[in-house]
C-alpha positions as CSV (number, residue, x, y, z in Angstrom):
1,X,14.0,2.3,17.4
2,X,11.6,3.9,14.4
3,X,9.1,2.0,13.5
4,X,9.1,0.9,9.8
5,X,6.8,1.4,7.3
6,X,6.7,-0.3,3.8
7,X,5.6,1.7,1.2
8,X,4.3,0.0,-2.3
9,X,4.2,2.9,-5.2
10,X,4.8,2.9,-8.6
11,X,5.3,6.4,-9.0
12,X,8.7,8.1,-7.8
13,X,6.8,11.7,-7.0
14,X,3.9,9.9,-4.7
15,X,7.2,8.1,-2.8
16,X,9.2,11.4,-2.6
17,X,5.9,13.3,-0.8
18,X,5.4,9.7,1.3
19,X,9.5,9.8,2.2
20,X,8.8,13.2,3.5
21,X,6.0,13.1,5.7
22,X,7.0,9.7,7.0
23,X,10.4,11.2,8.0
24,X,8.7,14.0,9.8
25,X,6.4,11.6,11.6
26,X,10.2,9.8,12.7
27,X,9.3,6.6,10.9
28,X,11.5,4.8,8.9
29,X,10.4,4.1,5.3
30,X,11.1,1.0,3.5
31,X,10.2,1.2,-0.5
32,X,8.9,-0.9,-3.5
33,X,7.6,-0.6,-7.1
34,X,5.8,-3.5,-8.4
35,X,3.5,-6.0,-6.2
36,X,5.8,-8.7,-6.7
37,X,8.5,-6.1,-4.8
38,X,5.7,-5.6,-1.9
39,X,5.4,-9.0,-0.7
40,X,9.3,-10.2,-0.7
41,X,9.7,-6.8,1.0
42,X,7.3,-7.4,3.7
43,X,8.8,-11.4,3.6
44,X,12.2,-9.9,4.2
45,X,11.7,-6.9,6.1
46,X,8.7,-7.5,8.2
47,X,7.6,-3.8,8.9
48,X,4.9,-2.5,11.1
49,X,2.7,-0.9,8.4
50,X,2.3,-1.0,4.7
51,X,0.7,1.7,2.8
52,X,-0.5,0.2,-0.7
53,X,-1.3,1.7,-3.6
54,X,-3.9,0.0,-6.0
55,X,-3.0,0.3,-9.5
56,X,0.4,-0.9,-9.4
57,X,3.0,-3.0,-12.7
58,X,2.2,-6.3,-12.6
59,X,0.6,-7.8,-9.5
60,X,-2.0,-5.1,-8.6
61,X,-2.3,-3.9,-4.6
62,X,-5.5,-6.0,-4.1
63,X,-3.2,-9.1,-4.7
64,X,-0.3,-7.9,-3.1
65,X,-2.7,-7.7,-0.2
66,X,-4.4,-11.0,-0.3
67,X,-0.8,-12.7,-0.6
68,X,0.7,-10.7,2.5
69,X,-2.7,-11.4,4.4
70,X,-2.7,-15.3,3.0
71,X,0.8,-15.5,5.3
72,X,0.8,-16.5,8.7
73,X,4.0,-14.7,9.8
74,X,2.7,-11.1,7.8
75,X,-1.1,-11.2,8.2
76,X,-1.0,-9.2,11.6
77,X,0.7,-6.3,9.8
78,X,-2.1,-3.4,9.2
79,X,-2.2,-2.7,5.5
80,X,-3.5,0.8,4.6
81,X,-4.7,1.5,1.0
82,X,-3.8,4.6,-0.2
83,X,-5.2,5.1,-3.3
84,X,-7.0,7.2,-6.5
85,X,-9.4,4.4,-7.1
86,X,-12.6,5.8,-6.1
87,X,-15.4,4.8,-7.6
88,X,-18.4,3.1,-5.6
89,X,-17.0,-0.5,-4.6
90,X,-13.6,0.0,-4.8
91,X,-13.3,0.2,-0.8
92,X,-15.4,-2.6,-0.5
93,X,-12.8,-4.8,-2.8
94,X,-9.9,-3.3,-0.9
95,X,-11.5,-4.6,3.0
96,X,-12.0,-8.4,0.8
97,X,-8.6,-8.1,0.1
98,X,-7.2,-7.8,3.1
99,X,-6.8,-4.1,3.8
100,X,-7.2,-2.2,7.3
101,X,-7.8,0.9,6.1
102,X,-8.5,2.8,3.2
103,X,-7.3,6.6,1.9
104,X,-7.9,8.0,-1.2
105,X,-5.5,10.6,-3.3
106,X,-5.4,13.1,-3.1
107,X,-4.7,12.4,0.6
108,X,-4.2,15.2,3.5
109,X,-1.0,14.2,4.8
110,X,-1.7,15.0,8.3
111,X,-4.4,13.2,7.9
112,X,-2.7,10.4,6.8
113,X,0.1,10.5,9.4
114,X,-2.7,10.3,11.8
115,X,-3.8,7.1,10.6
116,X,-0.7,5.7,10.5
117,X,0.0,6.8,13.5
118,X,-3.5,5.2,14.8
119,X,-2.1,1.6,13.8
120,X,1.4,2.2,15.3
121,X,0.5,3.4,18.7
């Protein structure tokens, strides 16, 4: 069975280059828009890894984070930031969220396969 990997992105072209390299890595990619669609998805489908963007509709990825971390039954899935936020700080605020790890975009996407790969092993 492939493991599962939630991703929360607002934008349809990030999640169509995220669909893709997920796919080659053999994972299985579970998707949301908003924040608010992030946390019932990782309620629901309890995945193995979430990659967050920041700037999302609504309730923002730092939330999003702190909520999915705040629950017992979610907190021990790794959530990996990936993100064009980065300005001085902005890494620090994603770690007091809650996050893992941290990638900015542009990202190399065998880089980030590696990582997610890193947290799946």
């Amino acid at each position: 069975m492939s493991k599962r990997v939630l991703v929360v992105e607002d934008h349809e072209e990030n999640r169509r280059i995220l669909r893709y390299l997920l796919a080659s890595g053999g994972f299985e990619m579970i998707e949301a828009v908003t924040g608010e669609e992030g946390v019932a998805a990782a309620e629901t489908q309890q995945p193995d890894l979430i990659l967050m963007d920041i700037q999302l509709p609504g309730l923002d990825g730092y939330e999003a984070t702190r909520r999915i971390k705040g629950n017992p039954a979610l907190r021990h899935i790794p959530i990996i930031v990936v993100t064009s936020y980065a300005l001085s700080g902005d890494d620090a605020k994603a770690f007091a969220a809650g996050c893992d790890a941290y990638v900015t975009k542009p990202f190399v996407p065998r880089e980030l396969l590696a990582r997610v790969r890193e947290f799946l092993a």
